[in-house]
Backbone bond lengths (Angstrom), bond angles and torsions (degrees), N, CA, C in turn:
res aa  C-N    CA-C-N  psi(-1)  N-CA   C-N-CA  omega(-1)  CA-C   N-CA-C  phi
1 X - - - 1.456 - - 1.512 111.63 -
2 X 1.202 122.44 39.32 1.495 131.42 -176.55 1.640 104.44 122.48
3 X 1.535 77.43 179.51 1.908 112.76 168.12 1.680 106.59 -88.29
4 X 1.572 93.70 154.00 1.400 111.15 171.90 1.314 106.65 -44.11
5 X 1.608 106.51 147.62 1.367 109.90 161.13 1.231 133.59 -77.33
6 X 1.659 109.13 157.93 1.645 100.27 -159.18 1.675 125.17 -120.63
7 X 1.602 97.56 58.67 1.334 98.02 -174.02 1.812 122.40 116.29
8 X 0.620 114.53 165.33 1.803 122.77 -159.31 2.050 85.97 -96.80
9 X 1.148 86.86 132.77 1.700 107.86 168.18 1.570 123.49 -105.51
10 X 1.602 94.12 149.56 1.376 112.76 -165.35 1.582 124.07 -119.03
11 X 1.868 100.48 113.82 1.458 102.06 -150.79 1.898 109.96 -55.58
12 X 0.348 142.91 -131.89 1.699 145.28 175.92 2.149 97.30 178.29
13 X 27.037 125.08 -126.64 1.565 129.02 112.03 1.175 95.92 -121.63
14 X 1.600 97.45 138.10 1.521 115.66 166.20 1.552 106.48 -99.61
15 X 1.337 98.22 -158.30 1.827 113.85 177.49 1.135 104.58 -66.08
16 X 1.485 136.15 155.95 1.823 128.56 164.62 1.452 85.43 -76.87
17 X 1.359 135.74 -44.15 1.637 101.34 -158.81 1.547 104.47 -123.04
18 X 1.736 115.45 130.06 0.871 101.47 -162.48 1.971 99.67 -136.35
19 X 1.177 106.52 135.78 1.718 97.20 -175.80 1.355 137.43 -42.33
20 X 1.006 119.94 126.22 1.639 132.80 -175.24 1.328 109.06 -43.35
21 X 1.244 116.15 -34.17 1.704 106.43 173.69 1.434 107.66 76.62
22 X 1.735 109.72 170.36 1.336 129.49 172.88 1.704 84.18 -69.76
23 X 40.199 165.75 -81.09 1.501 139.05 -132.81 1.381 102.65 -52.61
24 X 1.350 147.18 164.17 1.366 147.49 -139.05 1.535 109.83 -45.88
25 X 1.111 154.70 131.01 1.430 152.18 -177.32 1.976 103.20 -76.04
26 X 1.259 123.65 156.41 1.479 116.65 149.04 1.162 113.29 -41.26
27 X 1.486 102.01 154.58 1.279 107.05 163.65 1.562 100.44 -81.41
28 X 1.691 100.29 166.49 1.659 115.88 -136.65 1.690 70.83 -118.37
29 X 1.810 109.20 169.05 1.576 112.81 155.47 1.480 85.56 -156.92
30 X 1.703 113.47 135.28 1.328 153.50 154.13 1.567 88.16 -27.28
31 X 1.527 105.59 154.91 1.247 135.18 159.53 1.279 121.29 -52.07
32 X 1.555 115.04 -38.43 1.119 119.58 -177.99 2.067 116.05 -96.01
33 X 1.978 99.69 18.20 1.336 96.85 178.49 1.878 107.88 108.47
34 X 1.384 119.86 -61.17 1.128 105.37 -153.83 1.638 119.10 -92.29
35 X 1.147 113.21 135.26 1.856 114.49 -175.07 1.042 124.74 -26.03
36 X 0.910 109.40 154.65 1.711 136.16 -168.96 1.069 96.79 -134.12
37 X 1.891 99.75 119.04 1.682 116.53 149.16 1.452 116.39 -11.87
38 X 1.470 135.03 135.59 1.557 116.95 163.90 1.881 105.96 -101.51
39 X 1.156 90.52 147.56 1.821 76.24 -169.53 1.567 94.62 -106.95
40 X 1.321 91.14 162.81 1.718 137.03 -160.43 1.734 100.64 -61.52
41 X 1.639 102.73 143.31 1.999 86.78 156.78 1.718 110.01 -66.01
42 X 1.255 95.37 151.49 1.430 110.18 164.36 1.468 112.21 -38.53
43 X 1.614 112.34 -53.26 1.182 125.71 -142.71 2.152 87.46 -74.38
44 X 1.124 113.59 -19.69 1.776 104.16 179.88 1.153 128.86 -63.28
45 X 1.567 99.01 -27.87 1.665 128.18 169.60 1.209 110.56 -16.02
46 X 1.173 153.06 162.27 1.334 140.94 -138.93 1.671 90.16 -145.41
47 X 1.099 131.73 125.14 1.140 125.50 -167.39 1.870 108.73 -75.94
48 X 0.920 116.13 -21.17 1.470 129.59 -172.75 1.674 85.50 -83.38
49 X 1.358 125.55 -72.77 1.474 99.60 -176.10 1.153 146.20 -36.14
50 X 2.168 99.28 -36.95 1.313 111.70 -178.05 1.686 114.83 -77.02
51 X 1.208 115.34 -15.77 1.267 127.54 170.61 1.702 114.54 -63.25
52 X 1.229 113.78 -18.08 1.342 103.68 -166.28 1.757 111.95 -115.04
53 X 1.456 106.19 15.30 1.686 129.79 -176.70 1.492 92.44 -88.04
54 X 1.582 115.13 110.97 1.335 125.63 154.26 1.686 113.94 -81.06
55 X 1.293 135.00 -33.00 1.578 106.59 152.52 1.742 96.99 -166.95
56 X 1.880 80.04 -178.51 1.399 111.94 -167.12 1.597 126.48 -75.04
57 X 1.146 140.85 100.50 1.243 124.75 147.24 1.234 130.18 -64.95
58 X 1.228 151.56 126.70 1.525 152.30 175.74 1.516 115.55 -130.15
59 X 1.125 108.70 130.17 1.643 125.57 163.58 1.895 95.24 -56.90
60 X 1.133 111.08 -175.77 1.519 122.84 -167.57 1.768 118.15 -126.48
61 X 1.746 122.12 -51.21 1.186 133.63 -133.83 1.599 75.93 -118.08
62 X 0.806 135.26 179.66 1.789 134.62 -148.13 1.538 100.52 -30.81
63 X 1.471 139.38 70.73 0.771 142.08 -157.05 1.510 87.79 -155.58
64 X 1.156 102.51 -110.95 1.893 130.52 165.42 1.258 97.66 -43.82
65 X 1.150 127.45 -50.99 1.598 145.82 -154.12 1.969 102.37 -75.25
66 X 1.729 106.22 152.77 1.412 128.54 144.16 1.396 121.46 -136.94
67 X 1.222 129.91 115.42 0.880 131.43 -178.18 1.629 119.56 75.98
68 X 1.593 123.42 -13.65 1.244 129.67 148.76 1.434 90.32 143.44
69 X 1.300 125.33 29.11 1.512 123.73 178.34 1.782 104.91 -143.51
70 X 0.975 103.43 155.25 1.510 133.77 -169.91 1.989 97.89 -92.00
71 X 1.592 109.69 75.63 1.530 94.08 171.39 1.702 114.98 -59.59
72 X 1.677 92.06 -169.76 1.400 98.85 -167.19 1.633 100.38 -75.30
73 X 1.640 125.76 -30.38 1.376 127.40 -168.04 0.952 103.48 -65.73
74 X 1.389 135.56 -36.80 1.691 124.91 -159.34 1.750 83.32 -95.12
75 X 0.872 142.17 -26.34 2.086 115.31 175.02 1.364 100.15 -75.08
76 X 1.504 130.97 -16.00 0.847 129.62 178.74 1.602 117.64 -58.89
77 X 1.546 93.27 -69.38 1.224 122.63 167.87 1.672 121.17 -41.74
78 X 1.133 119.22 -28.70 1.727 112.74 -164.61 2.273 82.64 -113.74
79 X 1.406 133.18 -5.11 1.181 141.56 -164.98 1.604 82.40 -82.37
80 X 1.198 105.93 -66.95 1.821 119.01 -175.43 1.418 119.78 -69.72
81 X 1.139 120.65 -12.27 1.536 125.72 164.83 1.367 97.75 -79.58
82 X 1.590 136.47 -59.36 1.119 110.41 167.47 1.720 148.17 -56.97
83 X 1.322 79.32 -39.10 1.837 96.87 170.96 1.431 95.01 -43.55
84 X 1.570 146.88 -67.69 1.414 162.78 136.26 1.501 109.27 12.68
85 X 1.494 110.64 -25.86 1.560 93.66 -177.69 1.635 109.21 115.30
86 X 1.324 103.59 -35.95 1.620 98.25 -159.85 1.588 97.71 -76.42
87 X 1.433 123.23 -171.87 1.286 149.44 -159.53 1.731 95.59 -114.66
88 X 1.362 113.40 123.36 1.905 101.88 159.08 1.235 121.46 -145.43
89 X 1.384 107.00 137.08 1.516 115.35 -150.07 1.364 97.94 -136.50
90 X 1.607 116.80 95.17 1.903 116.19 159.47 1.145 103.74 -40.88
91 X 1.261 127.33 135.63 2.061 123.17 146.33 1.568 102.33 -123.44
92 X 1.087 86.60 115.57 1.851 92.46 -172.74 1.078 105.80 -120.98
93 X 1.418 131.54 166.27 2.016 137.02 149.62 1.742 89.14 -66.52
94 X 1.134 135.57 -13.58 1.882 106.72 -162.37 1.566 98.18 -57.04
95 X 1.428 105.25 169.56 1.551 114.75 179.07 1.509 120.75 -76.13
96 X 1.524 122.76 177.06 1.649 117.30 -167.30 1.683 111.45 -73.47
97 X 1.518 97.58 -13.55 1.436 103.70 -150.64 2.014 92.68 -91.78
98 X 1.618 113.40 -9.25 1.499 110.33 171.42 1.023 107.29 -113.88
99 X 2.303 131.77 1.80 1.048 115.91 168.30 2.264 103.78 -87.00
100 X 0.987 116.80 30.28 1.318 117.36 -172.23 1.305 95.56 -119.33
101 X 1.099 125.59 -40.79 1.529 128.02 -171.88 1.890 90.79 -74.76
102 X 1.357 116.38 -41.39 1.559 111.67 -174.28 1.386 117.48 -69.27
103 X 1.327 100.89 -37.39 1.786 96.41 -169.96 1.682 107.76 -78.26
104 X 1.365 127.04 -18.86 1.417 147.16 163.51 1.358 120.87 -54.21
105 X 1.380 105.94 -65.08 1.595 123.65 164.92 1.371 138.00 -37.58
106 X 1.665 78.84 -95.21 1.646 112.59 178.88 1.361 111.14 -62.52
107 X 1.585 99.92 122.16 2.037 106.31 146.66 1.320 115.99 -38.96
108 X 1.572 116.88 78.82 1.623 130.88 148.63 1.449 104.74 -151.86
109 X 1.405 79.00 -179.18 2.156 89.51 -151.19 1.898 90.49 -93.87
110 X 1.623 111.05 -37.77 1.534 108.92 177.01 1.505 94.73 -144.27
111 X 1.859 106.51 -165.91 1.418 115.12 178.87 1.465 98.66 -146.79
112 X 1.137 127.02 138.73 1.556 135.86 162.43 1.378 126.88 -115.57
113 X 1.657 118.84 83.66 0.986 127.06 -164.75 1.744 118.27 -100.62
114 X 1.212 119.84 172.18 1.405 150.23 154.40 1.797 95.29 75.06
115 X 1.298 108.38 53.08 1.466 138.20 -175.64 1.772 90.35 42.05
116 X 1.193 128.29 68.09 1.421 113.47 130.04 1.848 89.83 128.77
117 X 1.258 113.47 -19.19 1.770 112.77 -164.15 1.586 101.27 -73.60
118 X 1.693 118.68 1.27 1.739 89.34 -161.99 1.464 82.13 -170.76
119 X 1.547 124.49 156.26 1.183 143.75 139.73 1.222 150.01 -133.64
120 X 1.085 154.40 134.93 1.959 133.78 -137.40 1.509 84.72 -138.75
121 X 1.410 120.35 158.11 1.151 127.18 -175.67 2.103 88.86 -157.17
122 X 1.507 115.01 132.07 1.466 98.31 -170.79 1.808 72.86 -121.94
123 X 1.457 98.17 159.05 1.743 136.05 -160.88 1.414 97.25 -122.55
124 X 1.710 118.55 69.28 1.575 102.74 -175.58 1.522 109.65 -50.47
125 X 1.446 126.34 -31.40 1.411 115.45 -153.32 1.255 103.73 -79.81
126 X 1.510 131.07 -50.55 1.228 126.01 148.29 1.725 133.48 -65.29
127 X 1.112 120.99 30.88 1.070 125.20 158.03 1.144 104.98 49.44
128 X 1.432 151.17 19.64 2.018 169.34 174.31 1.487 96.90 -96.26
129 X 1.467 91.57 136.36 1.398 115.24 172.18 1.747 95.51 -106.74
130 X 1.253 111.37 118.77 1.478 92.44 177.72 1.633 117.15 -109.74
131 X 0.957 138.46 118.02 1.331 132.81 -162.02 2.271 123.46 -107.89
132 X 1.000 127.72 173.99 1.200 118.71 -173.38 1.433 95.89 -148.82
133 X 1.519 123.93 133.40 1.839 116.41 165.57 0.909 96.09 -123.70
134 X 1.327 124.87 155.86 1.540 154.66 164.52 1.769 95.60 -54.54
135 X 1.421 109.00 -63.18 1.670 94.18 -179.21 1.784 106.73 -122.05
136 X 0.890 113.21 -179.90 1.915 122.91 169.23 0.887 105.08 -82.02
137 X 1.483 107.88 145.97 1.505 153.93 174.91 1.954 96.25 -17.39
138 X 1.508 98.06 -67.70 2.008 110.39 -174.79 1.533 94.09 -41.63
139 X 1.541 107.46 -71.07 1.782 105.74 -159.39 1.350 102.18 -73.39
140 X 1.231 144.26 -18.65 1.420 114.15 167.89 1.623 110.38 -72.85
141 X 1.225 117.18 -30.79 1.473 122.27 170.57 1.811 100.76 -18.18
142 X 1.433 80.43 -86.07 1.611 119.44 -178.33 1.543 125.16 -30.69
143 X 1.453 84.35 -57.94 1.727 84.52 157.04 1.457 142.92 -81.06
144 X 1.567 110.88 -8.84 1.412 97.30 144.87 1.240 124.97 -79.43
145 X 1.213 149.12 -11.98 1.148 134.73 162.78 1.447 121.12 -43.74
146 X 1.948 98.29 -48.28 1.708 91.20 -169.27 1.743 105.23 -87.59
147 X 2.034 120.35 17.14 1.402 100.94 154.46 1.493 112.55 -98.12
148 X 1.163 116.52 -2.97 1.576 109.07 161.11 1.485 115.90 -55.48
149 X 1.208 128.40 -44.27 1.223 133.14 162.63 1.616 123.15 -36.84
150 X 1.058 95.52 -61.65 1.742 121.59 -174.76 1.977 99.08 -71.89
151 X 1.418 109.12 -49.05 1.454 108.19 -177.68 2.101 103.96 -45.90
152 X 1.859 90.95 -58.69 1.230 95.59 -174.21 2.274 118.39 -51.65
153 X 0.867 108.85 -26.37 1.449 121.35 173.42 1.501 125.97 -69.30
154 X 1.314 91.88 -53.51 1.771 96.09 147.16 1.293 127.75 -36.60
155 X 1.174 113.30 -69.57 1.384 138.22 -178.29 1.541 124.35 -52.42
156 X 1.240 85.27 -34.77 1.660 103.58 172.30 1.386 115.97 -90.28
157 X 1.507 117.74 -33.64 1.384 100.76 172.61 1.441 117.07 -114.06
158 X 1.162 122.00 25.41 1.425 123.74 -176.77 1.446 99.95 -144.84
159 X 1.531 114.33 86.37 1.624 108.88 168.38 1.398 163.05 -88.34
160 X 1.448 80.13 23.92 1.199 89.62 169.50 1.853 106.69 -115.77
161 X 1.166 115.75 3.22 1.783 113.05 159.07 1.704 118.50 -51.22
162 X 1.121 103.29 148.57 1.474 132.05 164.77 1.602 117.34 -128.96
163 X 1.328 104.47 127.66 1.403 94.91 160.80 1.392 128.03 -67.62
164 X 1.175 138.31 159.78 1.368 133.56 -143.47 1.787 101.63 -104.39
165 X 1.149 104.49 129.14 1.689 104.08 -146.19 1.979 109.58 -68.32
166 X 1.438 112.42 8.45 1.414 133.42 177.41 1.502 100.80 -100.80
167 X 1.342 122.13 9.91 1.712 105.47 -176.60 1.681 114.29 -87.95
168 X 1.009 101.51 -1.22 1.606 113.02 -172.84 2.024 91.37 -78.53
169 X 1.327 139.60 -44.97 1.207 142.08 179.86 1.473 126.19 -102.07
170 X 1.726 92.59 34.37 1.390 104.84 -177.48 1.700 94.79 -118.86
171 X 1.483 106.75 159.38 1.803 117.75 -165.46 1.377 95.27 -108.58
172 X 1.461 129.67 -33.97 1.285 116.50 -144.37 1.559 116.56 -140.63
173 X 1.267 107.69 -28.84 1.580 120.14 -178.47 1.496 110.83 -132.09
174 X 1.602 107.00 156.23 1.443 141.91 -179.23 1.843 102.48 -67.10
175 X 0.711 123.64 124.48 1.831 123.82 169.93 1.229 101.78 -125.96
176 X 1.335 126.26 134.06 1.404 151.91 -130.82 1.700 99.88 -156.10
177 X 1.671 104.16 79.08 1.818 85.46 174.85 1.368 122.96 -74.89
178 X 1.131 111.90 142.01 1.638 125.52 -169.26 1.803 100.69 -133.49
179 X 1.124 144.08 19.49 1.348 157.33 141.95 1.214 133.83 -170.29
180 X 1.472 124.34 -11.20 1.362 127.34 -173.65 1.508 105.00 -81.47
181 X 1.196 147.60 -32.23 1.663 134.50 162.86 0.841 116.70 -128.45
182 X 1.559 148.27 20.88 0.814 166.25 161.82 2.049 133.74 -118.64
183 X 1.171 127.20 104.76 1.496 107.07 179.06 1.302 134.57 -3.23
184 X 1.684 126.93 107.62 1.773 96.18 -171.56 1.292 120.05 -56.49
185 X 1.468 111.20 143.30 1.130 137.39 -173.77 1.926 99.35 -62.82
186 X 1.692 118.15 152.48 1.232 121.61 179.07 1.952 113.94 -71.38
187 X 1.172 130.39 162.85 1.274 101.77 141.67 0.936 143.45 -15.66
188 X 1.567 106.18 -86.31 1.600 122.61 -167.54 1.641 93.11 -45.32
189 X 1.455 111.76 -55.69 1.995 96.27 -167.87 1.417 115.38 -44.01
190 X 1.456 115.06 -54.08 1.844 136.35 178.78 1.660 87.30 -38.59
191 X 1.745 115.98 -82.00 2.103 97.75 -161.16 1.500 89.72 -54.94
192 X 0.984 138.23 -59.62 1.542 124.27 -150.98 1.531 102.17 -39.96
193 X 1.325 125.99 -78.90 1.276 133.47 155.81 1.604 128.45 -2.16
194 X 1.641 100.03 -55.83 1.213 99.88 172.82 1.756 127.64 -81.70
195 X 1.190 95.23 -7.99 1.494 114.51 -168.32 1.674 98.06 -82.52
196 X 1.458 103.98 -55.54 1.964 102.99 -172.55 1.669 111.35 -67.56
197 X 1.410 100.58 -9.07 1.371 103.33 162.76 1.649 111.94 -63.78
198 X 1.732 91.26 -80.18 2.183 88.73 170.10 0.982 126.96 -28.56
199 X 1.604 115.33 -52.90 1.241 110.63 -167.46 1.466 114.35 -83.83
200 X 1.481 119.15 13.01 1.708 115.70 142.17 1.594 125.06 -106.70
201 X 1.622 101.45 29.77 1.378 115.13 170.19 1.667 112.34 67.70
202 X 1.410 108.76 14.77 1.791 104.90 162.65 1.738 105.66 -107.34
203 X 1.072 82.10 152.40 1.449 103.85 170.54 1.676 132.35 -55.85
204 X 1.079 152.25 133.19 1.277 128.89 -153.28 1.998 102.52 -141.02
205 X 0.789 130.31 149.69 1.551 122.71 -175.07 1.548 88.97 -144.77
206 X 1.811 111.79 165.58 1.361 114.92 173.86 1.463 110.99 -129.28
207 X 1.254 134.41 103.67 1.140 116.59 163.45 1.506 127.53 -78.40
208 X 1.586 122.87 -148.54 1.690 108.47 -171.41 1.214 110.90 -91.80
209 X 1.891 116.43 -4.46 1.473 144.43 -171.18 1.008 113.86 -97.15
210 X 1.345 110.16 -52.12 1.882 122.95 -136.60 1.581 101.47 -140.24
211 X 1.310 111.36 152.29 1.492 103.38 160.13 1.817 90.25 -120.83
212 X 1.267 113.36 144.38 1.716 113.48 -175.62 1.073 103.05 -111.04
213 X 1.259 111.49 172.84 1.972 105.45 173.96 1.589 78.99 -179.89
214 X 1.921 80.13 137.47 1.720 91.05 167.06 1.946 88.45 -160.10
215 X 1.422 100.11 174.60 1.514 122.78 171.16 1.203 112.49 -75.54
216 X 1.352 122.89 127.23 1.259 132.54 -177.43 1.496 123.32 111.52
217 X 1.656 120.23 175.68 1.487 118.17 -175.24 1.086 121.39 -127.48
218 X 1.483 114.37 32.90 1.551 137.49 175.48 1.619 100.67 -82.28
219 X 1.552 109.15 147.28 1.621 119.84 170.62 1.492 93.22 -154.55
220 X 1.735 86.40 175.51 1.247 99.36 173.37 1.697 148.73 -34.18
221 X 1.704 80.12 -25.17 1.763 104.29 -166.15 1.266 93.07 -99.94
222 X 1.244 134.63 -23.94 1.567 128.63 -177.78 1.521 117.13 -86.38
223 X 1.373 117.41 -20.65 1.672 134.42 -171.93 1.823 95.58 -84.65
224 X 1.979 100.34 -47.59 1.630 91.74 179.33 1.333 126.47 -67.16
225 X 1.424 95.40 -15.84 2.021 86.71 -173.96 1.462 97.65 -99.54
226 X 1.123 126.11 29.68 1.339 119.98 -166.20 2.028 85.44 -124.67
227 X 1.641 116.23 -64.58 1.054 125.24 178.68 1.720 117.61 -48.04
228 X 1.542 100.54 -31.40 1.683 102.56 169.14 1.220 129.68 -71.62
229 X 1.543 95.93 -35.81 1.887 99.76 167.34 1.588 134.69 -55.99
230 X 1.930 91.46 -41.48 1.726 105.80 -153.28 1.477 89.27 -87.86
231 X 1.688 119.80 -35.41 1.464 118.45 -173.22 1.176 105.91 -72.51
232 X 1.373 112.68 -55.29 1.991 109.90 -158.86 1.355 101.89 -131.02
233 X 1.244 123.46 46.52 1.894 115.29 179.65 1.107 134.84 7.78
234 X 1.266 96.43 63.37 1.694 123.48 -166.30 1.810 86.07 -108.30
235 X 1.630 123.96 139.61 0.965 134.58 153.12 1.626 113.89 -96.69
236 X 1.330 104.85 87.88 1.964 114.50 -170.52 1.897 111.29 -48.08
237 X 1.530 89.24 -35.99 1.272 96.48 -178.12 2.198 122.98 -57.58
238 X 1.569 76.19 -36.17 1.936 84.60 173.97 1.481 116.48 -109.74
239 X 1.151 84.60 20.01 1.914 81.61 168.27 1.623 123.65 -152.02
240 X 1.508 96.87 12.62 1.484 103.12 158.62 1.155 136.95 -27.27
241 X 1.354 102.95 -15.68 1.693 104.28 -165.94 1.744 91.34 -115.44
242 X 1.288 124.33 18.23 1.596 116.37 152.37 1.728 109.47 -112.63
243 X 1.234 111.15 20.42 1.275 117.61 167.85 1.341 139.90 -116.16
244 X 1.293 150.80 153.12 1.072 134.47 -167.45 1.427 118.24 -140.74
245 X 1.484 144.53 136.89 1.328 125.38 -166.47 1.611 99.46 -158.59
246 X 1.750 99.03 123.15 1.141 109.91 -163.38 1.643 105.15 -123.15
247 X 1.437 112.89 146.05 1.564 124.16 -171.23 1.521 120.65 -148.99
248 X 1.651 115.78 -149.72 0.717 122.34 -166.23 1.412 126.74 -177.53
249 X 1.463 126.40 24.30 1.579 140.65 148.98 1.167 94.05 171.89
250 X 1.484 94.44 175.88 1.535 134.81 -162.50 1.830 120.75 -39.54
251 X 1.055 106.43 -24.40 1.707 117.11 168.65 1.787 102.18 -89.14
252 X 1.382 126.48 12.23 1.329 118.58 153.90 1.263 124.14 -109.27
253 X 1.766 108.82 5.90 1.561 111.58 176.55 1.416 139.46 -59.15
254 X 1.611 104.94 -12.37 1.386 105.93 175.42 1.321 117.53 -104.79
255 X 1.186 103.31 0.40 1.870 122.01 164.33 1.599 103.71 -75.26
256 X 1.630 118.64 -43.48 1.402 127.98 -156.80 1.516 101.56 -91.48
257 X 1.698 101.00 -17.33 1.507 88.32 170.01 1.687 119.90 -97.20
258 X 1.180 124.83 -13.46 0.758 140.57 -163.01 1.722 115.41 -81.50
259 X 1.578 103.22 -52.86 1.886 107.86 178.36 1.270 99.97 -120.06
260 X 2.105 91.77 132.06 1.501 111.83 155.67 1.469 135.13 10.55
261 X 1.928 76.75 -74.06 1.408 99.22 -165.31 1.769 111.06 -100.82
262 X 1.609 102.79 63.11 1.453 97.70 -166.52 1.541 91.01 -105.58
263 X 1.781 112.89 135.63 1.449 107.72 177.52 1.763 100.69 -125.66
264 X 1.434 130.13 146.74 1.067 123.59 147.97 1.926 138.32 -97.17
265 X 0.932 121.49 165.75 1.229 118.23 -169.24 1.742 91.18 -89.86
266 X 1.494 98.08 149.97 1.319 111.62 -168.36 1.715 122.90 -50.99
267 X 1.064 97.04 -34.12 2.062 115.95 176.28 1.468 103.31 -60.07
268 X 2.049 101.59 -22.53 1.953 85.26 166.28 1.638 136.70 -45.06
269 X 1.872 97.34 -12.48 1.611 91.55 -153.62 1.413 99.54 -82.25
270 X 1.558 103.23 -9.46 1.912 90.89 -178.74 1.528 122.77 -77.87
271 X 1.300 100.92 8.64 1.415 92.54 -165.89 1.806 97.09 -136.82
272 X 1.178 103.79 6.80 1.687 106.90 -162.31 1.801 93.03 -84.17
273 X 1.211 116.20 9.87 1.727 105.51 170.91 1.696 95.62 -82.83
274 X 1.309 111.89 -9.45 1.628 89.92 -174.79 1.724 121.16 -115.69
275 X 1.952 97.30 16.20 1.249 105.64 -173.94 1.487 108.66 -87.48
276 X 0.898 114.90 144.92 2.385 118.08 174.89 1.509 90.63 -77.74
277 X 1.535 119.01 -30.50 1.576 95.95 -159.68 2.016 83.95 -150.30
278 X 1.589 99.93 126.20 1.466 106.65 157.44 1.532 116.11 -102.83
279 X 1.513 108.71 155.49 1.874 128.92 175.38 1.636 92.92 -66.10
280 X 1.477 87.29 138.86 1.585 126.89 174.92 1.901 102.38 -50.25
281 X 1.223 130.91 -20.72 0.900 125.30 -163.78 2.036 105.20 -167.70
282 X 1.575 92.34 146.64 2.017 95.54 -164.97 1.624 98.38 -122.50
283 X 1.182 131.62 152.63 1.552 147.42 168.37 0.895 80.80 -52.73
284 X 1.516 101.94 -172.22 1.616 138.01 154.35 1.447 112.48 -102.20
285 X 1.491 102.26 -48.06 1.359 136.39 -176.67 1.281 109.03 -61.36
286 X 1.651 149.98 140.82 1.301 138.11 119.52 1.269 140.62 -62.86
287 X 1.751 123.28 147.65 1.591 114.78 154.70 1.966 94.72 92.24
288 X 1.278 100.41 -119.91 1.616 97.39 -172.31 1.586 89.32 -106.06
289 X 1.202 125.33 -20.03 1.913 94.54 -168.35 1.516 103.92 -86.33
290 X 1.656 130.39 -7.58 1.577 131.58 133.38 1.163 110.79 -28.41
291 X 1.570 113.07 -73.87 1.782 119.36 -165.87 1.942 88.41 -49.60
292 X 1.160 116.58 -67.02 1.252 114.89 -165.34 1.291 147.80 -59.64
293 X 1.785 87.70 -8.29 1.613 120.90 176.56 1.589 97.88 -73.54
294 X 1.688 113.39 -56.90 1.716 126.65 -173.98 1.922 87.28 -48.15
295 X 1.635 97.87 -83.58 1.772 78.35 -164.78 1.340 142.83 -48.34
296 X 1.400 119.43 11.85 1.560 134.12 162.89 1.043 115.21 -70.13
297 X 1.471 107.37 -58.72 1.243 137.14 -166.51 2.092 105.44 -62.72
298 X 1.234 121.46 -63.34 1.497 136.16 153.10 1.590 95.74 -17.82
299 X 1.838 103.64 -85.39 1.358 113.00 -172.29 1.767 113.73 -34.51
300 X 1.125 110.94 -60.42 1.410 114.61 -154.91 2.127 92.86 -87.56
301 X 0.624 86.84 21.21 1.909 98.63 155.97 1.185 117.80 -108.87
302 X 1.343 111.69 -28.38 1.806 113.20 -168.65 1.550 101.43 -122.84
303 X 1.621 95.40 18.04 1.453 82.68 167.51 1.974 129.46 -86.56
């Protein structure tokens, strides 16, 4: 999956309604009240463990991200993790229509987008985009119709929502901005939000942007062990522990509960009152110089 790596790196209103389209952190406590593990500095990481991580999963939006952009260090950074050998795989909520531009683009091997409904993997040599959905073409049809419903309810009872100005190139789910172009939204708006979602029987997640909501019981963690099999016959389930997957709120909890080696970037702690499950281990760093802290750290294990 490449050449050796090359050296130690250096961190550096729309419409409200818009068409559905094609050092140690606190300890954390669950939604439902009860504690949360507090995870570890990065820096305790065991160098023999980190040595034995063949690749990256990463969230994207204060993840990859500063300030809502992708600097040059973190492509840097995930360019040389691959060059290195390892595997790297965004899994984000963004929509299908920016996981196509990613898996095309960007230095990674696939993309797992719109928290868990879809994944694209592009075949430069054969020139194939190869893709995976949670459901068919008919029922995703179908189910945007019934979040037009749910979009419109939002909208109506929560006024200061926007739909999230990427929903026009999304396939499958509702995006709900709650800080990315708009003032962050209060609490009370966010459960309200998340609630008129439930209470039309979809599912609802929050990232540090968006709150998403779609039909069905697919996530992030169900699209990756699914995308590891069909792409690279990887059984995720027995080898979790050569993987690693790093983020940054509450729609990465079943990633963070799931692997060992799950770390978040430090900006997790603002939001980790609303995670069920925090990563074994926290940056120092936020945003991308987190992401960029982990790939040092990787690097200078396998160096």
């Amino acid at each position: 999956m490449g050449a050796p790596a090359r050296g130690r790196i250096v961190a550096p209103h729309q419409d409200r309604r818009t068409s559905l389209g094609g050092g140690a952190a606190h300890r954390g406590r669950s939604p439902g009240g009860d504690a949360v593990s507090a995870p570890e500095p990065l820096s305790e990481w065991p160098a023999a463990a980190r040595s034995r991580i063949a690749g990256v999963f990463t969230d994207i939006d204060d993840t990859l991200t500063t300030g809502g952009r992708v600097p040059a260090a973190a492509f840097d950074a995930i360019e040389r993790l691959q060059d290195a050998g390892l595997l790297i795989v965004p899994v984000t909520g963004r929509p299908a229509g920016w996981c196509d531009l990613i898996a095309r683009t960007w230095p990674v091997d696939a993309v797992v987008g719109e928290n868990g409904a879809l994944a694209f993997r592009y075949d430069g040599r054969a020139k194939r985009m190869m893709r995976l959905y949670a459901d068919s073409a008919p029922v995703r049809a179908g189910k945007r119709q019934r979040l037009e419903r749910v979009r419109d309810a939002i909208l109506d009872q929560v006024p200061d929502a926007r739909v999230s100005a990427d929903q026009s190139y999304r396939e499958t789910d509702l995006a709900i901005d709650i800080a990315e172009d708009v003032p962050r939204l209060d609490e009370t708006a966010v459960e309200r939000i998340v609630a008129i979602f439930e209470e039309h029987g979809a599912t609802a997640r929050i990232s540090s942007i968006h709150v998403n909501g779609w039909f069905g019981d697919y996530s992030k963690l169900s699209m990756t062990r699914r995308m590891m099999s069909e792409f690279f016959g990887v059984d995720l389930d027995a080898a979790k522990s050569d993987y690693a997957f790093i983020g940054d709120s509450p729609n990465d909890a079943p990633m963070f509960d799931f692997f060992p080696a799950a770390i978040g970037v430090a900006n997790l702690r603002d939001l980790a009152h609303r995670c069920p499950s925090l990563p074994k281990w926290i940056t120092e760093a936020p945003q991308s110089c987190g992401f960029i802290e982990l790939a040092e750290a990787l690097l200078a294990a396998k160096a």
